[in-house]
BAFI-3210 file (N, C-alpha, C; in Angstrom, 3 decimals, decimal comma, padded with zeros to 6 digits):
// residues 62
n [1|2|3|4|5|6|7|8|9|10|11|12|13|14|15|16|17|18|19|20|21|22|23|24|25|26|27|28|29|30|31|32|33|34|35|36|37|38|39|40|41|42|43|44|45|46|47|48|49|50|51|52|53|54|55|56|57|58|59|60|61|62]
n.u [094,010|095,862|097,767|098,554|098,656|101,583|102,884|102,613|104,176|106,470|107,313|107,198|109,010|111,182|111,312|111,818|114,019|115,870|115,897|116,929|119,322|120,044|119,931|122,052|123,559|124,045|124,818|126,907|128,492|129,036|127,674|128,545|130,096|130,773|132,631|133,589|131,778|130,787|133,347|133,439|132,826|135,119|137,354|139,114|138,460|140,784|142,111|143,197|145,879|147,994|150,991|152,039|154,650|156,465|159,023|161,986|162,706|165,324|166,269|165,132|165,103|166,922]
n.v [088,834|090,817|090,221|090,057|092,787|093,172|091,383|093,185|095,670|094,241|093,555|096,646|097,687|096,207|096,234|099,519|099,168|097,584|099,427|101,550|100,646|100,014|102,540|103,643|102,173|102,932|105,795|105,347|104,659|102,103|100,427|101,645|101,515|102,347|102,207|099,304|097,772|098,815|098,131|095,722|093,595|094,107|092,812|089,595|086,131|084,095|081,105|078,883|077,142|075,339|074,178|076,343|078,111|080,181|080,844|083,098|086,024|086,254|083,421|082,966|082,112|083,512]
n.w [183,663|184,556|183,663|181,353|181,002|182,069|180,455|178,153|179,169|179,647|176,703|175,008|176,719|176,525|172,906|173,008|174,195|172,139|169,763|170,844|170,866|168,553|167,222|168,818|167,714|165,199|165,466|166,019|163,798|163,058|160,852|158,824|155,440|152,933|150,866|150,431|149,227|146,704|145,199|145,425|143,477|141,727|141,989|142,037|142,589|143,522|143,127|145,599|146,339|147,529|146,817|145,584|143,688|142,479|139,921|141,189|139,931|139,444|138,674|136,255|132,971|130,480]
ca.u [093,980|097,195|099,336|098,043|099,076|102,934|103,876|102,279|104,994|107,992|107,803|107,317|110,974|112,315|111,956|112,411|115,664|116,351|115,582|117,466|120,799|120,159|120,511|123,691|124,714|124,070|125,420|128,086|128,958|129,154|127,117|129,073|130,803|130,460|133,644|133,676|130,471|131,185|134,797|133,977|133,068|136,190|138,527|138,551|139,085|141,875|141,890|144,765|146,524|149,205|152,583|152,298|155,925|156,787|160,323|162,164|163,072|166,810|166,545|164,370|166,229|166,339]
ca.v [090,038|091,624|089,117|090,876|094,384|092,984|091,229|094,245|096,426|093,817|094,122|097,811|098,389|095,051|096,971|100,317|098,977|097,574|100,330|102,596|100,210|100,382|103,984|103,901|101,821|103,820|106,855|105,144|104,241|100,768|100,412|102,818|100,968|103,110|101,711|098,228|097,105|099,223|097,925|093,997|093,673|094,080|091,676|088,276|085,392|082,963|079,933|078,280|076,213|074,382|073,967|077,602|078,351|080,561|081,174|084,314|086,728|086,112|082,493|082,933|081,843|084,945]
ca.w [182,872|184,951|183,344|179,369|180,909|182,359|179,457|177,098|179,153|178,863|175,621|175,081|177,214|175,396|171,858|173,488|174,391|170,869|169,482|171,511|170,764|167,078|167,087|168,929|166,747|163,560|165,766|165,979|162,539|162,663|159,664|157,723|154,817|151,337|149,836|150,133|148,534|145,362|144,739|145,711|142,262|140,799|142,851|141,499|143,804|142,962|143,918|146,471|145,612|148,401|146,823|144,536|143,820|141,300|140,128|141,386|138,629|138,939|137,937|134,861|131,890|129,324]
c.u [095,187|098,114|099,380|098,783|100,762|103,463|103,391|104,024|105,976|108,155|107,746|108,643|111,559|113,066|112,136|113,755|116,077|116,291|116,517|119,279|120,887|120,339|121,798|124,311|125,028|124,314|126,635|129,079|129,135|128,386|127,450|130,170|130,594|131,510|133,622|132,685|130,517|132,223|134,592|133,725|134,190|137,056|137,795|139,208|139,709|141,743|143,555|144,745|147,620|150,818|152,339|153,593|156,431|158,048|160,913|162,618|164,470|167,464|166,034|165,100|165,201|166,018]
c.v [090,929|091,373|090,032|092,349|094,004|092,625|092,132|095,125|095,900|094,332|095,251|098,012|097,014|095,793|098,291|100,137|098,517|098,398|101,282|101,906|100,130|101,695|104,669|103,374|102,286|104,923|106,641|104,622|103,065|099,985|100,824|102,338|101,593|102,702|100,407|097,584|097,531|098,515|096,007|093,224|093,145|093,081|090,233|087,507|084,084|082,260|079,436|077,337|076,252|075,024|075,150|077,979|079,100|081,000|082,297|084,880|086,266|084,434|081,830|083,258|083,266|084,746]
c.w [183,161|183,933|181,788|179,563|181,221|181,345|177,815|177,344|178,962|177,663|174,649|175,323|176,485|174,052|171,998|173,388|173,216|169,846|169,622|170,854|169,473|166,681|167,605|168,467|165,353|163,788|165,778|165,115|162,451|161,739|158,657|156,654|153,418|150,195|149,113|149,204|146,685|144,222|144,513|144,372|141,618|141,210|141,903|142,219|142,876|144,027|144,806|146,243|146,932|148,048|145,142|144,644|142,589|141,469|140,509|139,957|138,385|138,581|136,687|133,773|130,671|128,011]
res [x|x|x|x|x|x|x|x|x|x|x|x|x|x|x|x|x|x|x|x|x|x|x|x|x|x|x|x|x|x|x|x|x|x|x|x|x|x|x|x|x|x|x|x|x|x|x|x|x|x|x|x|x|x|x|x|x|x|x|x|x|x]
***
């Protein structure tokens, strides 16, 4: 019956302690992204491609 009350309190201070480090981490802004998620939208992903070579301007026939 001890054993029911020790591992009651582990995990009491276990999520105590997760708990406690989730709030320094949202004190500490590392969650804080308001731009990116809005914008990612708009970007469009091109594909790669290896041997991409496009001509410079000053040898493009006029």
């Amino acid at each position: 019956m001890e054993v029911i009350f020790v591992l009651i309190a582990i995990s009491l201070i276990l999520a105590g302690s997760f708990l406690f480090l989730f709030f320094r981490a949202m004190k500490g802004g590392q969650f804080d992204d308001n731009h990116t998620p809005a914008i990612r939208i708009l970007f469009e992903n091109e594909p790669k491609t290896k041997d991409k070579k496009e001509p410079s301007p000053s040898t493009k026939s006029k």
